[in-house]
C-alpha positions in Angstrom: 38.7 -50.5 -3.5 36.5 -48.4 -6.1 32.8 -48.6 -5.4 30.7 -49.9 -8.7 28.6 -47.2 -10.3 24.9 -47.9 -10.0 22.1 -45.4 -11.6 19.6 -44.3 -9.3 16.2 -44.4 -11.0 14.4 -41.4 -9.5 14.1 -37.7 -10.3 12.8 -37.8 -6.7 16.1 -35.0 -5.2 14.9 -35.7 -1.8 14.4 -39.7 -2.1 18.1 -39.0 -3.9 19.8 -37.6 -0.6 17.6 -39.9 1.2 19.3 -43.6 -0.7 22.6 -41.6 -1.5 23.2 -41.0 2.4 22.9 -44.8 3.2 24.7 -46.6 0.0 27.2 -44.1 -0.5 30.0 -45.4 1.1 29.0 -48.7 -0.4 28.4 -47.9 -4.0 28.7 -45.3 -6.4 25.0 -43.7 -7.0 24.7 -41.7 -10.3 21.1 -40.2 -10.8 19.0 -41.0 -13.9 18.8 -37.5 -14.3 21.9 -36.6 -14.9 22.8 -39.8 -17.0 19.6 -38.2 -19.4 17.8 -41.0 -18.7 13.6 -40.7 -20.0 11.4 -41.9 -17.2 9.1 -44.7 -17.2 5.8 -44.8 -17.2 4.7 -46.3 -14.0 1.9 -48.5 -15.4 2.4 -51.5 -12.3 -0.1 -52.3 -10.2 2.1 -53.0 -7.0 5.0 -51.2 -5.7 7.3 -54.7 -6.3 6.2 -53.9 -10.4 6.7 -49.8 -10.5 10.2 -50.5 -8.8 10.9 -52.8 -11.6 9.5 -51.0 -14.3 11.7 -48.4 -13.2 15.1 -50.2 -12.5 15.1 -51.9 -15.7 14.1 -48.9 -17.6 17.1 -46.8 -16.4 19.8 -50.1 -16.5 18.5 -50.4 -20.2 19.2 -47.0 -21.3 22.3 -46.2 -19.6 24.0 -50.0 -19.3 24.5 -49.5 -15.9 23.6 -52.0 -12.9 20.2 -49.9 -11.4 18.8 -49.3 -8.2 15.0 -47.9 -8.0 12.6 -47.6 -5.4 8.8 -47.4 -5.0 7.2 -46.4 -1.9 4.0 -45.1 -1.0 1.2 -44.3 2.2 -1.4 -46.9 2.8 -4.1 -45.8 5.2 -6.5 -48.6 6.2 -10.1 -46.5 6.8 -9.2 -45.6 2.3 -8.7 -49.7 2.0 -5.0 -48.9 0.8 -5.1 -45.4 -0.4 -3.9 -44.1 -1.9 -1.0 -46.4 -2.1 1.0 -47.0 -5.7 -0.4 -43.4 -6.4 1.0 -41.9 -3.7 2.8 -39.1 -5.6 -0.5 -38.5 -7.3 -2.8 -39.1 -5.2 -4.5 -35.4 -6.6 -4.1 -36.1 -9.9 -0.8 -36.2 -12.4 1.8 -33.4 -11.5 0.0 -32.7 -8.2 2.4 -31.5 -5.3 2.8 -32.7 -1.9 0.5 -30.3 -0.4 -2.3 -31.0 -3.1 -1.7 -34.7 -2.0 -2.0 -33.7 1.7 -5.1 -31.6 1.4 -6.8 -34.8 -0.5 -6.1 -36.8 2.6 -7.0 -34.5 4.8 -10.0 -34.1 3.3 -10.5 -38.4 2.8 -10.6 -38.5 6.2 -12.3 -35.3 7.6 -14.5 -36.0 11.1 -12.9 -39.9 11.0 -11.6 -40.6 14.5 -8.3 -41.4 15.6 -8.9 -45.0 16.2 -9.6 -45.2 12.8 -6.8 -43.4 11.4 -3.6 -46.2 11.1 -1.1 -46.6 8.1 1.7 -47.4 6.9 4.7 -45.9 4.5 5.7 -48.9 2.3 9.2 -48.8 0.4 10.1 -51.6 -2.3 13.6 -50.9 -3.4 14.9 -53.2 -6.7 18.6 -54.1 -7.7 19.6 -55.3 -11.1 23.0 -56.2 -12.1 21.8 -55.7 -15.7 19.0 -54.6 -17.5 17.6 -58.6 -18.8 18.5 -59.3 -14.6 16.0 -62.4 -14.1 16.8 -62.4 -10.7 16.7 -59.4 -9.1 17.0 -58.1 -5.1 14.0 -57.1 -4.1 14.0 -55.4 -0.2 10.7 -53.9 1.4 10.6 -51.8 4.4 7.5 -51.2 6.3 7.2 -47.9 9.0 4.0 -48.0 10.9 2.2 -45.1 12.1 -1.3 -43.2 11.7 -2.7 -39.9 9.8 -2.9 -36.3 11.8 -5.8 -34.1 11.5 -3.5 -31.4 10.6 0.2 -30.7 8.9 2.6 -30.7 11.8 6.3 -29.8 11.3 8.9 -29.0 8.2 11.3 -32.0 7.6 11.2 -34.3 5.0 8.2 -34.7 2.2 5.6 -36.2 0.6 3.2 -37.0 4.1 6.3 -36.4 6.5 3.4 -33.7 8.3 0.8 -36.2 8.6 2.0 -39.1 9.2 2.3 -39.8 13.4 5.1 -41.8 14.5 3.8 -43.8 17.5 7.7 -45.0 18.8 8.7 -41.0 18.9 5.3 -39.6 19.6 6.2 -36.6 16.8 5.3 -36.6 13.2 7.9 -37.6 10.6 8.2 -34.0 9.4 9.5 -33.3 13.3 12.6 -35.9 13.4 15.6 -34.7 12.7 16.9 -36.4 9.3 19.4 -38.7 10.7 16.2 -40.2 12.7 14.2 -40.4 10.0 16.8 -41.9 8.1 17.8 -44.6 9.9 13.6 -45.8 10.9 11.7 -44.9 8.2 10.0 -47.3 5.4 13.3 -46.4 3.1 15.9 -46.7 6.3 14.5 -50.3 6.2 14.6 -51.5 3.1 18.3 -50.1 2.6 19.9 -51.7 5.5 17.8 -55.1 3.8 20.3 -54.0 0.8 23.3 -53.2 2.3 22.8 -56.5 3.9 22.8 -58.1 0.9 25.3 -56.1 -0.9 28.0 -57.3 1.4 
């Protein structure tokens, strides 16, 4: 049975690997990268509209069916933050650790108590660019912020962000943990779900 080819709207290599390891034997993932796809400007104000904006941007320039995700950390004492700017939380082009050293920072002397959030991940399917209907799947992975970076796996807040279930951070689990619990493991099993 050959798998349909789907373009991957991310420049993200590690959010790549991350959605590649879980669709691949479902569908055929082609990044927008190497299709020479130009990014969208993610000008949404939710995660739902920024996966959209990218999906359809990608499926319109390259005529392929898309898949794009938007995900992001949501700390409750920030009311949300930094949320949709996430990858930017320090500003544009900022790198993980300038994101981390913000947060850090954000919440410097608050307790633990008062530490709790949450990774969100809204992943979008179009069969088409014009797709008026199209699959929307959310995952949700709850944890809380660290006072300080704490193993070397994954990105983005992997070293801050406590997992309550496996009392680690996510930067400690092995991949093949991460990827089958985290806020992305979640909303791709919601796809596959619905791709079969």
């Amino acid at each position: 049975m050959t798998r349909q080819r789907f373009v991957l709207a991310s420049n993200n290599q590690k959010k790549i690997q991350e959605l590649q390891y879980r669709l691949s034997s479902r569908i055929q993932l082609v990044s927008q990268g190497s299709l020479a796809v130009k990014e969208a400007e993610e000008i949404g104000l939710t995660f739902i509209e920024n996966a959209l904006i990218k999906a359809r941007n990608a499926s319109a320039q390259t005529g392929l069916p898309a898949i794009a995700d938007d995900s992001g950390l949501e700390v409750d004492y920030l009311d949300g933050a930094p949320g949709i700017y996430s990858s930017r939380y320090a500003g544009p082009g900022a790198n993980d650790q300038a994101n981390i050293m913000k947060l850090l920072d954000a919440l410097s002397g608050v307790p633990e108590s008062h530490r709790s959030a949450r990774f969100q991940c809204v992943i979008i399917m179009l069969r088409h660019a014009a797709d008026p209907t199209p699959i929307v799947c959310q995952g949700t992975w709850q944890g809380r912020i660290l006072d300080r970076l704490t193993g070397t796996n994954g990105f983005g807040y992997d070293p801050v962000f406590y997992v309550p279930t496996h009392q680690v951070s996510a930067a400690q689990l092995d991949p093949s943990v991460k990827n089958s619990i985290s806020h992305r493991a979640q909303a791709v099993t919601l796809l596959i779900e619905k791709l079969l």
